[in-house]
LUMTI-477254 format. One record per residue: residue number from 1; x, y, z of N, C-alpha, C in turn. Coordinates in steps of 0.001 Angstrom, whole numbers, plus 500000, padded with zeros to 6 digits. Layout:
residues N
     i      n.x      n.y      n.z     ca.x     ca.y     ca.z      c.x      c.y      c.z
   NUM        X        Y        Z        X        Y        Z        X        Y        Z
...
//
This chain:
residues 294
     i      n.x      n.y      n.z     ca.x     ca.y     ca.z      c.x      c.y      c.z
     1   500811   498793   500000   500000   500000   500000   500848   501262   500000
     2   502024   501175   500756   503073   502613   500723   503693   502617   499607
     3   504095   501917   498307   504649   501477   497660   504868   502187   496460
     4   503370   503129   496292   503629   503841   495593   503034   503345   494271
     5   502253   502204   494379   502097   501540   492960   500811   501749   492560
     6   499952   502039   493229   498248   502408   493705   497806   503103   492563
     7   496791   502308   491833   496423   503103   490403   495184   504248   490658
     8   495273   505135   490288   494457   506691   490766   493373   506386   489511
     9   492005   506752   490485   490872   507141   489352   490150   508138   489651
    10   490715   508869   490567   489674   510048   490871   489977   511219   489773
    11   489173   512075   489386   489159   513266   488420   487679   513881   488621
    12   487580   514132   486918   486173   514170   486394   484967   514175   486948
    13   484668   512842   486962   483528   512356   487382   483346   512620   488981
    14   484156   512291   489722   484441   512702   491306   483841   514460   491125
    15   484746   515236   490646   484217   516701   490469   482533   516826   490061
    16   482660   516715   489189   481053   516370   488841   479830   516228   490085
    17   480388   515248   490602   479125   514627   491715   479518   515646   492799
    18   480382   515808   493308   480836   516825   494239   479653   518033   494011
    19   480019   518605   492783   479621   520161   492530   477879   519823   492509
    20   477524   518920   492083   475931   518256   491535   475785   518452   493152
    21   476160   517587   494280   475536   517323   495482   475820   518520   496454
    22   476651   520071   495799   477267   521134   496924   477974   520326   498068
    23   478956   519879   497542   480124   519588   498758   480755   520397   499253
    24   481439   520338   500392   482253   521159   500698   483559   521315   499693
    25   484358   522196   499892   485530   522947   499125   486604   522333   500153
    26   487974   521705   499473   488671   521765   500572   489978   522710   500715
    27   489562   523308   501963   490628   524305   501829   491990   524565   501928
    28   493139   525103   501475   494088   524644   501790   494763   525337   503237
    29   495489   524438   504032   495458   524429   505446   494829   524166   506061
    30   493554   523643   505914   492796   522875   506582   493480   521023   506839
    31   493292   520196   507628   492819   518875   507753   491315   518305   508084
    32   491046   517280   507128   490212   516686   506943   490744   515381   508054
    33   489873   515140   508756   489860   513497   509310   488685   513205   508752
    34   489470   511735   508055   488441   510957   507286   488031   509200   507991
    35   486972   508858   507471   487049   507451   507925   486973   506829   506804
    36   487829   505951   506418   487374   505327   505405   486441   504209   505200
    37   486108   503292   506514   484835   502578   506280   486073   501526   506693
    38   485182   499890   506885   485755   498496   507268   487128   498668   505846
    39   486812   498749   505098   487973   498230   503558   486802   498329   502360
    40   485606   497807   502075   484871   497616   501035   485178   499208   500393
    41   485457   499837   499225   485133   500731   499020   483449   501822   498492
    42   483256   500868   498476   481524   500901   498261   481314   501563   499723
    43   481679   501296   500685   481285   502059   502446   481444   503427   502561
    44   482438   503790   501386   482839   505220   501859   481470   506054   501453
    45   481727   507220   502389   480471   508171   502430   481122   509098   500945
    46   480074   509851   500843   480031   511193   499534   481274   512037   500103
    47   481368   512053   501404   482531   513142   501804   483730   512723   501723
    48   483877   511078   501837   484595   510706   501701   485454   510676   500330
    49   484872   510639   499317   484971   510695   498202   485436   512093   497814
    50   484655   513106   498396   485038   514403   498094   486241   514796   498154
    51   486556   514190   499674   488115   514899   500318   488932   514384   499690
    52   489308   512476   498780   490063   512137   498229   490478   512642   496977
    53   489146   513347   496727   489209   514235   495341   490390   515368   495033
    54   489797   515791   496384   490892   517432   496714   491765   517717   497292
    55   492602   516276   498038   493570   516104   498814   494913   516803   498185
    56   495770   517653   498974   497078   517816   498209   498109   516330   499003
    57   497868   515932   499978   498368   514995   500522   497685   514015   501023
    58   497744   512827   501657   496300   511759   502524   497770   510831   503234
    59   497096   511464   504401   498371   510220   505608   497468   509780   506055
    60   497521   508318   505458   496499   507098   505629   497449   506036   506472
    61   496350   505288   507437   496677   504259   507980   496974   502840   507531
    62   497140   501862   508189   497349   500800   507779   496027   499558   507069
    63   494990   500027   507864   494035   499680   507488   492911   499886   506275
    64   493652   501423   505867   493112   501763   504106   493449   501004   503120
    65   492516   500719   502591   492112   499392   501534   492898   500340   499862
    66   493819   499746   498961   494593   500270   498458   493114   500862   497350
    67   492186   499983   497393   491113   500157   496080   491129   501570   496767
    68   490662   501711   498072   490305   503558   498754   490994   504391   498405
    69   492549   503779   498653   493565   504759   498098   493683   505334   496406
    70   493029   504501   495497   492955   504379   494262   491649   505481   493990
    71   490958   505825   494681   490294   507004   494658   490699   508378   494590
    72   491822   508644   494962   492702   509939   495641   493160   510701   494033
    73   492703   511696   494075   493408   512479   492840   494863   512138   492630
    74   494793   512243   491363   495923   511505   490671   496997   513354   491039
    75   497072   513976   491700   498191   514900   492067   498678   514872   493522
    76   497812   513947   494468   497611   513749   495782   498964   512817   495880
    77   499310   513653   497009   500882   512768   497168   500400   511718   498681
    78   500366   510269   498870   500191   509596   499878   501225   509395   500623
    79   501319   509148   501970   502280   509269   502715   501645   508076   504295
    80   502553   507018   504169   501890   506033   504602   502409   506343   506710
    81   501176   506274   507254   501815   506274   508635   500936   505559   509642
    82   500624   504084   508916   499780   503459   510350   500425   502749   511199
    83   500030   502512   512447   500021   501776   513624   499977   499977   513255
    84   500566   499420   513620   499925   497626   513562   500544   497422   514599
    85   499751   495964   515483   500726   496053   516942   501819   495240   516496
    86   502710   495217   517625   504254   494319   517151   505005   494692   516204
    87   504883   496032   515559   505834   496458   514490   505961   497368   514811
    88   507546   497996   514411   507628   499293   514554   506958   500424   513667
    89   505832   501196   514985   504905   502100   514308   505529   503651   514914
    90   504939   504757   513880   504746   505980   514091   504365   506256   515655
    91   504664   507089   516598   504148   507427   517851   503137   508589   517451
    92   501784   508423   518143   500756   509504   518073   501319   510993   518111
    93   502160   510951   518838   502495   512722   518596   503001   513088   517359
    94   503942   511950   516821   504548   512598   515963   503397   512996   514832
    95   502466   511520   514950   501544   511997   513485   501058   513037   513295
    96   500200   513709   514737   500234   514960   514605   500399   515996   514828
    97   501892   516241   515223   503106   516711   514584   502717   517352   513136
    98   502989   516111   512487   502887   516203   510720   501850   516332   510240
    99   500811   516739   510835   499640   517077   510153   499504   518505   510409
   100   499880   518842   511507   500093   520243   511988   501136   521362   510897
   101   502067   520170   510711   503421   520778   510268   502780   521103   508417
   102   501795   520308   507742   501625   519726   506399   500236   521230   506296
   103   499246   521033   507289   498660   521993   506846   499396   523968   507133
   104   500795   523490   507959   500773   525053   507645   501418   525316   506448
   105   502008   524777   505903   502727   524443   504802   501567   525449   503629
   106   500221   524655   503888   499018   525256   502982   498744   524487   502411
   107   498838   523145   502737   498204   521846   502385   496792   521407   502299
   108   496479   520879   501755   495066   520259   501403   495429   519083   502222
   109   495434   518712   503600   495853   517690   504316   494746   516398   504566
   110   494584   515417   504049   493754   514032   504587   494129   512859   504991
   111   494068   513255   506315   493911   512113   507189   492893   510700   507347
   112   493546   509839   506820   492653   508911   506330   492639   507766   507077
   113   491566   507658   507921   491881   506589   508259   490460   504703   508454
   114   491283   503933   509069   490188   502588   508748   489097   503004   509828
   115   487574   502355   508935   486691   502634   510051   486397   503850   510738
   116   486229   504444   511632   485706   505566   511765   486507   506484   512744
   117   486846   507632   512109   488138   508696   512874   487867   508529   514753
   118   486414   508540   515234   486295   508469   516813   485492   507623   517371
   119   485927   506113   516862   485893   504946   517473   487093   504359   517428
   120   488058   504459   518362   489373   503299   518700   490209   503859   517615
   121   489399   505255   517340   490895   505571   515756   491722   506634   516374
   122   491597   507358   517429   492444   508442   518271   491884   509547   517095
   123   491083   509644   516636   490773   510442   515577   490999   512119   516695
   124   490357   511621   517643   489693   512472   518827   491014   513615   519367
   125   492472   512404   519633   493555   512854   520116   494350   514217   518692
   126   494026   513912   517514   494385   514294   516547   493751   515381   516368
   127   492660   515300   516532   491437   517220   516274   491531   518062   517402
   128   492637   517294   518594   492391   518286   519560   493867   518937   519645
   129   494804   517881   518897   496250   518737   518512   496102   519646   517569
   130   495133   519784   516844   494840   520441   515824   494549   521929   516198
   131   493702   521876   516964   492909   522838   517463   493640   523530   518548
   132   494838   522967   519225   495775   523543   519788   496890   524461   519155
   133   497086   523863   517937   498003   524343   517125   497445   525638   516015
   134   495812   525678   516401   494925   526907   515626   495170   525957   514094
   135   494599   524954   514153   494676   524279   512354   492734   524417   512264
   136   492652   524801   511184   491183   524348   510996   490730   522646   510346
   137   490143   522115   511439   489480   520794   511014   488304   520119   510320
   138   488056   519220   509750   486611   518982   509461   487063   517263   509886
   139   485319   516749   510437   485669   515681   510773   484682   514824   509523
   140   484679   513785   509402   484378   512836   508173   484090   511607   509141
   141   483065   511244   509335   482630   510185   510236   482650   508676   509514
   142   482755   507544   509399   483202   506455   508617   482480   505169   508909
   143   482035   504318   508344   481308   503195   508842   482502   502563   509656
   144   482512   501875   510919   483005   501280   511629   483085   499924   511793
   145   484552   499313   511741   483960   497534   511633   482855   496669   512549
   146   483137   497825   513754   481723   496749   514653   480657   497126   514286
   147   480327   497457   513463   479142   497458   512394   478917   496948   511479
   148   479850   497728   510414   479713   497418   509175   480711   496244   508651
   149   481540   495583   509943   482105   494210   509313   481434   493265   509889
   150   480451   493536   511078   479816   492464   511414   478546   492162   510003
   151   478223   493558   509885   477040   493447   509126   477453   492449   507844
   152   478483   492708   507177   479095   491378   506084   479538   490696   506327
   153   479522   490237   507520   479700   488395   508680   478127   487651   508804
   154   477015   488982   508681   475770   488612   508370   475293   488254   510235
   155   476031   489338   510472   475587   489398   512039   474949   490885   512650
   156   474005   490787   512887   473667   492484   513684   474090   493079   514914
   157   474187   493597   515157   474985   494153   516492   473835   494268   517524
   158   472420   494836   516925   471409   494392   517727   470142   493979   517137
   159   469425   492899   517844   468086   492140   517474   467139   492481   518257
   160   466100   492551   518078   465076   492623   519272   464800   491377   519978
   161   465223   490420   519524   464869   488768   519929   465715   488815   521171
   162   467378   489445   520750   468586   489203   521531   468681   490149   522475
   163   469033   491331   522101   469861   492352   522872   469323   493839   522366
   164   469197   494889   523771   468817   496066   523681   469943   496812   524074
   165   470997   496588   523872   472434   497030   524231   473466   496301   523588
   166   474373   497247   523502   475623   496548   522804   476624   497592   523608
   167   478350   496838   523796   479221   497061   524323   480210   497298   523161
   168   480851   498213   523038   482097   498171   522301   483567   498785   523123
   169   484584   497547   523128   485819   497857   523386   486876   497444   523167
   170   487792   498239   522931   489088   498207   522810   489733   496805   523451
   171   491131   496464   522459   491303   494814   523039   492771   495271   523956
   172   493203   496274   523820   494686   496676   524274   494350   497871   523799
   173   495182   498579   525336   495372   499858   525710   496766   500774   524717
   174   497176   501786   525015   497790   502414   523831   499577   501746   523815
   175   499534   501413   525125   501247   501008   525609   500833   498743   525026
   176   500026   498403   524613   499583   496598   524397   499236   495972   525210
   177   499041   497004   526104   498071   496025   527490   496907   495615   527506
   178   496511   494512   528330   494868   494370   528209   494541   495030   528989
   179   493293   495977   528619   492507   497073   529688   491956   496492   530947
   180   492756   496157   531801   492885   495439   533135   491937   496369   533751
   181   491608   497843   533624   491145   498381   534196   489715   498667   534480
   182   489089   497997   533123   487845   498068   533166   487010   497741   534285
   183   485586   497621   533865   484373   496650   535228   483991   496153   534586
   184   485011   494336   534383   484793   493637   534046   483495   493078   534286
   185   483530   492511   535617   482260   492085   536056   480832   492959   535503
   186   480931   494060   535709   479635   495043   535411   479279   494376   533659
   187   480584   494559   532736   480154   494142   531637   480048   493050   531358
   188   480290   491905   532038   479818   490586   531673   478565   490175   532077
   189   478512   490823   533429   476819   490794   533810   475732   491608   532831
   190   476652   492637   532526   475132   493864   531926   475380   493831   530367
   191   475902   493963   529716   475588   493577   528286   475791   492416   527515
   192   474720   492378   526870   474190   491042   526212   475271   490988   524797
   193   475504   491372   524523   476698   491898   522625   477662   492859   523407
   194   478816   491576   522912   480013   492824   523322   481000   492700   522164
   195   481622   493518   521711   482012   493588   520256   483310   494299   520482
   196   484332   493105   519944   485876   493996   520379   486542   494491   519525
   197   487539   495164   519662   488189   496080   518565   489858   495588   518925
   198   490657   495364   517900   492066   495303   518094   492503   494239   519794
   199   491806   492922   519761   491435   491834   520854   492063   490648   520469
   200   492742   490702   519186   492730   489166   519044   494036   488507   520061
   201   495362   489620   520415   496204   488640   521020   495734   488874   522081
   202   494840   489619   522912   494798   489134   524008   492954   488164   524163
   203   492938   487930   523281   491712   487125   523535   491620   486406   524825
   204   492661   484969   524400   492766   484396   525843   492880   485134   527105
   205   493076   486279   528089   492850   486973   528620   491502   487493   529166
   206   491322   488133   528023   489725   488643   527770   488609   487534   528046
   207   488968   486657   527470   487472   485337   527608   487755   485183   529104
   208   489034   485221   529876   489154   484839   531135   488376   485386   531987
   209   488587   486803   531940   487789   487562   532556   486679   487715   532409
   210   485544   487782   531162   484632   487079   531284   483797   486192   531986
   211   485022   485360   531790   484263   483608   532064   484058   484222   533791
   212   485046   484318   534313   485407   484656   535679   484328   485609   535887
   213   483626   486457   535736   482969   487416   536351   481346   487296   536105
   214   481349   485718   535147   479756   485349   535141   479241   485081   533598
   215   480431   485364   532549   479428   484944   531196   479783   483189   531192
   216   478674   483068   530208   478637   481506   530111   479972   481177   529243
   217   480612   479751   529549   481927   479769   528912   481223   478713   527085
   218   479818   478634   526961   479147   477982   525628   478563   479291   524925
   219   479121   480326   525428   478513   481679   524327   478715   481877   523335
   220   478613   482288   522077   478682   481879   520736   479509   483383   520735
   221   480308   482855   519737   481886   484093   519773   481919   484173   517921
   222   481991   485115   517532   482448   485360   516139   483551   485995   515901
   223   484876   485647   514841   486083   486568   514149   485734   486901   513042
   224   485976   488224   512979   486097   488653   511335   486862   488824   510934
   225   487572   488649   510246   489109   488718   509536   488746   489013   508000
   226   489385   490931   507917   489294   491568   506590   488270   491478   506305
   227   487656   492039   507150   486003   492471   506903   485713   493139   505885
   228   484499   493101   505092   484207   493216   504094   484849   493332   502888
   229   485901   492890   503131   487226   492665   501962   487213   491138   501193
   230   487444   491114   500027   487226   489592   499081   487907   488292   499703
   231   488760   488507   500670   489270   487582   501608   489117   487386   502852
   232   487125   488069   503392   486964   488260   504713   486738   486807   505226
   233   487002   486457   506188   486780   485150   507334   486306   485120   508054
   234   485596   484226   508506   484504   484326   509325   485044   483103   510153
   235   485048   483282   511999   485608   482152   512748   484511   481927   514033
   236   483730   480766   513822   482463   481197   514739   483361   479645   515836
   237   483145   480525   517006   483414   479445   518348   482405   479863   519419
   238   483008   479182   520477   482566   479614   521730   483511   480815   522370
   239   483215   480942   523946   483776   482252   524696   484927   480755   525040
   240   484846   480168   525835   485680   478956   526424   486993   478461   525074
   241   486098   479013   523810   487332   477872   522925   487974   478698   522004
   242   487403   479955   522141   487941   481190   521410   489700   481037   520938
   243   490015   481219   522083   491578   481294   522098   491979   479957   521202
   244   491964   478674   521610   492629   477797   521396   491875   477534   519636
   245   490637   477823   519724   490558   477923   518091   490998   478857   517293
   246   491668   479673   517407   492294   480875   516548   493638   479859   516646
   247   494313   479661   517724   495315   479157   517476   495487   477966   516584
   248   494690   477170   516549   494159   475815   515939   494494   476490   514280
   249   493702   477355   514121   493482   477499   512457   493948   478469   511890
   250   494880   479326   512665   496183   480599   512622   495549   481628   511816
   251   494183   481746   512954   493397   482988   512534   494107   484380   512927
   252   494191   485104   511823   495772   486244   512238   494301   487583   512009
   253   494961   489055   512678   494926   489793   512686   494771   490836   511449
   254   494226   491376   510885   492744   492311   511571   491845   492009   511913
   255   491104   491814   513229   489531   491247   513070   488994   491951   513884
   256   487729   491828   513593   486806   492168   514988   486170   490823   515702
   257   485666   491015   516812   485481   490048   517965   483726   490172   518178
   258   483401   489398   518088   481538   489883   518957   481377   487998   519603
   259   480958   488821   520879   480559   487630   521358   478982   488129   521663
   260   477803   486964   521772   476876   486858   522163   475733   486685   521646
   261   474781   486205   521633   473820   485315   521278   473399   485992   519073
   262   474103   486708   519148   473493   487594   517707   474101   486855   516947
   263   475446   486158   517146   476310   485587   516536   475367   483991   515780
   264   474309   483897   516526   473684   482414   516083   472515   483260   514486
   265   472618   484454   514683   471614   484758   513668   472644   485043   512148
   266   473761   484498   512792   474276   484235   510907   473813   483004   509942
   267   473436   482092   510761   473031   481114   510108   471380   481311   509093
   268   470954   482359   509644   469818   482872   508876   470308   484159   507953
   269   471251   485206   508454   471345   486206   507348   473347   486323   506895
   270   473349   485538   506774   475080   485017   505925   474436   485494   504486
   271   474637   486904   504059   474545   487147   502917   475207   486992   502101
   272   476520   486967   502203   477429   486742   501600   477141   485270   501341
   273   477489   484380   502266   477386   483377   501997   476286   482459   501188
   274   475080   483320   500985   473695   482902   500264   474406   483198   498766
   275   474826   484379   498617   475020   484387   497133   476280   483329   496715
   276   477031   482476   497162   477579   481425   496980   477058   480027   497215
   277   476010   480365   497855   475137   478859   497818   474569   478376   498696
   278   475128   479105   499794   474276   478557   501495   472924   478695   501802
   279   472462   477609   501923   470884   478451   501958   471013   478084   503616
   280   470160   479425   503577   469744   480119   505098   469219   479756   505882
   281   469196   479478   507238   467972   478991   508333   467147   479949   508510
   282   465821   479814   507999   464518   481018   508630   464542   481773   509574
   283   464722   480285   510567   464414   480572   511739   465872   480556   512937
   284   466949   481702   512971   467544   480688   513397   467834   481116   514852
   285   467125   481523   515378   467155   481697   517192   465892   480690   517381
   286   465195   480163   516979   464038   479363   517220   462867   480356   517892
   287   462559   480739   517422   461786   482064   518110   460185   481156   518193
   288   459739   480895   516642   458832   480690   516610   458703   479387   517352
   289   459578   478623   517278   459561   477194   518299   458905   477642   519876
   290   459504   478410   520325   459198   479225   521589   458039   479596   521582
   291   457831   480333   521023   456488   481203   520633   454786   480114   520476
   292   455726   479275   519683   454225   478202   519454   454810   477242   520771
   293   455576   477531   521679   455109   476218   522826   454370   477164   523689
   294   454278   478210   523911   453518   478953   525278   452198   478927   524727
//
């Protein structure tokens, strides 16, 4: 993706729809924080599209899908600076540092990043260096994988059958720790869908605490790996076997995590998987089974 090889199609037609729908203008010295969505490029919003249009630069993360990057005006210089754990990454200050440093310059600056700039993206830490440094910002909000990669795992985040709440958190803290700090207990007792972000090495951990503070260790657990991307994976276990089945089948990193009963309603809406041949269970929480015994 840094490589430099990324074939550009934005122009024309991008301008066009822009001016047709009154987009914003992007100005120079401004930064844009963008989200780019799970990877599908089909996710990105109209703004999204806009800002790649008018970018003089885009310091994109690791998680921008190269097709996204292939959107970016063909004068837009990319400049690669994401995070992955276990490798040597960029430190948050410096990035923005260089976003600070790029829009005084008089840059058309876009910050691009996976999923959505203020969920687990520090989007938050970045608009407020901004705003320290007197930069003018715009924020670009992004479909998020605990959404929109569950949603192409063919899982909902909430059902009315299942859950009137959903949990979302972080799997490791900013230094790779597991967020030891939480209330564990509170969230294993009180939400029914809990949906993790950047969890997979400390899974084993995570299910521990869990298990330990009251969820059932037969709870139905889902991985997504490269969500909504042509090589997404889908790894359905339990909370108890989580760990040792990732290890089993060297389910690797990017994924998202959801544990809890929503995870059984893929067997009815696996869309993906219908248009390859799976046919669907109707019914697949047994609702109506229930329903016609009372």
């Amino acid at each position: 993706m840094s490589d430099g090889k990324v074939v550009r199609l934005g122009g024309r037609a991008a301008e066009d729809l822009s001016a047709r729908l009154g987009l914003p203008a992007f100005e120079p010295g401004w930064v844009w924080l963008v989200g780019a969505g799970p990877g599908d490029p089909g996710l990105l919003t109209l703004h999204a599209v806009n800002a790649l249009n008018q970018a003089d630069i885009i310091v994109y993360d690791a998680l921008v899908d190269e097709a996204v990057l292939g959107l970016a005006s063909p004068r837009a210089k990319l400049e690669y600076s994401g995070k992955r754990g276990g490798k040597p990454s960029p430190k948050q200050r410096d990035i923005s540092a260089r976003l600070v440093e790029l829009a005084r310059q008089g840059k058309r600056v876009l910050r691009l990043k996976g999923g959505d700039p203020f969920v687990f993206g520090r989007g938050g830490e970045e608009a407020l260096a901004l705003v320290d440094a007197g930069i003018p910002f715009r924020l670009v909000p992004g479909v998020t994988a605990g959404i929109g990669g569950l949603g192409y795992a063919g899982i909902p985040v909430t059902h009315r059958d299942v859950n009137h709440a959903v949990t979302f958190i972080t799997g490791h803290m900013a230094g790779g720790e597991v967020p030891e700090h939480l209330d564990w207990p509170s969230i294993a007792k009180g939400s029914p869908v809990i949906v993790l972000y950047m969890a997979l090495s400390h899974l084993p951990r995570i299910a521990d605490l869990l298990i330990a503070n009251g969820r059932q260790a037969d709870e139905p657990v889902a991985l997504v790996r490269n969500a909504t991307l042509r090589d997404q994976q889908v790894l359905e276990t339990t909370l108890a076997s989580a760990a040792a089945d990732v290890e089993r089948t060297g389910f690797k990193a990017p994924a998202i995590i959801v544990i809890g009963e929503v995870v059984r309603l893929r067997d009815g809406l696996d869309w993906l998987g219908a248009l390859e041949g799976r046919v669907l269970k109707r019914d697949p929480l047994d609702t109506r089974k229930a329903r016609d015994a009372v």
